[in-house]
C-alpha positions as CSV (number, residue, x, y, z in Angstrom):
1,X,89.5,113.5,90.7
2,X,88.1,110.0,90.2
3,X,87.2,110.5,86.6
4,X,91.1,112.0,86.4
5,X,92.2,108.5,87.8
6,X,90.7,106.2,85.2
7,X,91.3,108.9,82.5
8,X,95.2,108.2,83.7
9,X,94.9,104.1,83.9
10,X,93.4,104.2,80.7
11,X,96.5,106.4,79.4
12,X,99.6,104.0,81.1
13,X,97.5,101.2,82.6
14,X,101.2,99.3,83.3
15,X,102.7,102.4,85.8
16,X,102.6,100.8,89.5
17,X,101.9,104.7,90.4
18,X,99.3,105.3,88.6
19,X,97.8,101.7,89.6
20,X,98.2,102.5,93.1
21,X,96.4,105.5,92.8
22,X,93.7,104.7,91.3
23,X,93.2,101.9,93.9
24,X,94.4,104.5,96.9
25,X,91.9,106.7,96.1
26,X,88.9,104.3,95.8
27,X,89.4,103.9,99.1
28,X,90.2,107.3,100.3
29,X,86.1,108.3,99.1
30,X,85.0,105.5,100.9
31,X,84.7,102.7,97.6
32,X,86.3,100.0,99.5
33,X,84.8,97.0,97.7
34,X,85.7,98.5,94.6
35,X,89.2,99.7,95.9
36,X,89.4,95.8,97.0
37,X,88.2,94.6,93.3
38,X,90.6,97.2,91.4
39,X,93.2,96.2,93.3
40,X,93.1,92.2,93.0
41,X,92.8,93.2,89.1
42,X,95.8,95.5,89.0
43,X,98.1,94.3,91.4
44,X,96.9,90.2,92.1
45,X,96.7,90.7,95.7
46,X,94.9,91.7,98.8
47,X,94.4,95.1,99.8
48,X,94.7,98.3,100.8
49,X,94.9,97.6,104.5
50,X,92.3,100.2,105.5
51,X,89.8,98.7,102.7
52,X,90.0,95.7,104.3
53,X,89.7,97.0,107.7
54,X,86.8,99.1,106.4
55,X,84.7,96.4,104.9
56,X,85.7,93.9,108.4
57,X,87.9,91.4,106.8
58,X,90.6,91.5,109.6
59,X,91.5,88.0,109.3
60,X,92.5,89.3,105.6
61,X,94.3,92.6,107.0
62,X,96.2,90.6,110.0
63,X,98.9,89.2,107.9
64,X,99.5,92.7,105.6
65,X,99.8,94.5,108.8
66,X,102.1,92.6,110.3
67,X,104.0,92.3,106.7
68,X,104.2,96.2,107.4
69,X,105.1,95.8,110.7
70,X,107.9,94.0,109.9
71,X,108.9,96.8,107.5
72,X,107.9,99.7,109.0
73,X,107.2,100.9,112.5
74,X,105.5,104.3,110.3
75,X,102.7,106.0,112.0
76,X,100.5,104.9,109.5
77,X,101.1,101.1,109.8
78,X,100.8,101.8,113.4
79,X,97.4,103.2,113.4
80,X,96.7,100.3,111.0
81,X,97.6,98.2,114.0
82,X,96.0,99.7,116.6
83,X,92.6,99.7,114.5
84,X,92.5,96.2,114.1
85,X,93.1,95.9,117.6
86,X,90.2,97.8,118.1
87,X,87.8,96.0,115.5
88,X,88.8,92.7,117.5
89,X,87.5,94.8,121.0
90,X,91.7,94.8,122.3
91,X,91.1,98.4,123.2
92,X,93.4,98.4,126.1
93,X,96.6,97.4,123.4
94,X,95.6,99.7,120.6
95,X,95.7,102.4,122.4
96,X,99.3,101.5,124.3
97,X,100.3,102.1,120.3
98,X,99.3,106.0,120.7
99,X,102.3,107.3,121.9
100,X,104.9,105.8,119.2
101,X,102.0,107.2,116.7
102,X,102.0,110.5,118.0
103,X,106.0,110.3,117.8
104,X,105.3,110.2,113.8
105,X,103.6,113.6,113.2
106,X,106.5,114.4,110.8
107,X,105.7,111.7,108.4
108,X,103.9,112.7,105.7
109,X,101.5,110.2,105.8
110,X,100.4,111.0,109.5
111,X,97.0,112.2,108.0
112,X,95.8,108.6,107.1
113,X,97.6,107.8,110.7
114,X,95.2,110.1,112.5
115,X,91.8,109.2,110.6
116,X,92.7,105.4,111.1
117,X,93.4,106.5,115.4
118,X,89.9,108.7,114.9
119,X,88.7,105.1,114.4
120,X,90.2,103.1,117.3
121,X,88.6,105.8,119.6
122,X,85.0,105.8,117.8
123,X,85.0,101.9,118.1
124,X,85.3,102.6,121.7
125,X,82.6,105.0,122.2
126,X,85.1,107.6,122.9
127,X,83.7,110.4,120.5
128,X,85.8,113.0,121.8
129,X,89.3,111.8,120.8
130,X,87.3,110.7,118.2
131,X,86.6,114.2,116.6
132,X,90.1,115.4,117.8
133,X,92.1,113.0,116.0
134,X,89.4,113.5,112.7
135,X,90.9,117.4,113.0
136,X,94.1,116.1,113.1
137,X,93.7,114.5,109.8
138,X,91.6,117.3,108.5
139,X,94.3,120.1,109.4
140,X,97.1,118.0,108.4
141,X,96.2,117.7,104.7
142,X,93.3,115.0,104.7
143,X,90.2,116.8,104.7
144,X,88.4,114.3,103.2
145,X,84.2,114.4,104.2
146,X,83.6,111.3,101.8
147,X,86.0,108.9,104.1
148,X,84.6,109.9,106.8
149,X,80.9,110.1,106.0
150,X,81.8,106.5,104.7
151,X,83.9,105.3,107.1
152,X,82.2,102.3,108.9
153,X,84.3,102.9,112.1
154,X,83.2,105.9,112.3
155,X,79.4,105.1,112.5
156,X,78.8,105.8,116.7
157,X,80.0,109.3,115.5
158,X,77.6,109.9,113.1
């Protein structure tokens, strides 16, 4: 599917679909320096949120997120939130976010939600809730082994 991304840049490099693709799923298989590269070339900003979660540059993800907060209260954005919490050890207040995540399970983006939540509870040494939110994203369309094999909040899992 990669080699169907850059196949498609390199047919209409100017769509902003196509663009954010491309940089989407750099991330999704667990490429977030190059997901961070592509997307300073393509779009001439910082981002995705869960690259620059993934590679620790929360001081870099802090104002995006709360960009999206402003926008959104989406599950998504939510986890997001709550894993940055997390990476800065504010356990206690990412996981007071749970509930209005949970609320989202209609959204279709709840699958990157629940892998981003599988993260807030692996960062806390909590490997059950862990594994049962990685199942959640797994069963609700995001069974994707490279993210988390590559995932670095994921490492007290593995």
């Amino acid at each position: 599917s990669m080699e169907q991304s850059r196949r498609a840049l390199e047919i209409d490099p100017l769509s902003s679909n196509v663009r954010g693709r491309y940089v989407e799923q750099l991330a999704n298989v667990g490429e977030y320096e190059d997901a961070l590269k592509a997307n300073r070339r393509l779009f001439n900003n910082d981002g995705p949120i869960e690259a620059l979660l993934a590679v620790g540059r929360t001081a870099d993800a802090r104002p995006l997120i709360e960009n999206a907060l402003r926008m959104s209260s989406g599950p998504r954005v939510l986890a997001n939130y709550a894993r940055l919490l997390a990476m800065e050890g504010r356990f206690v207040e990412a996981e007071r976010l749970m509930p209005a995540i949970e609320q989202g399970q209609l959204d279709r983006s709840y699958h990157h939600a629940a892998v981003s939540v599988a993260g807030v509870f692996a960062l806390q040494g909590k490997s059950d809730e862990a594994l049962k939110w990685l199942r959640i994203c797994a069963k609700r369309g995001l069974p994707n082994y490279l993210l988390f094999a590559r995932d670095p909040s994921l490492d007290r899992l593995r």
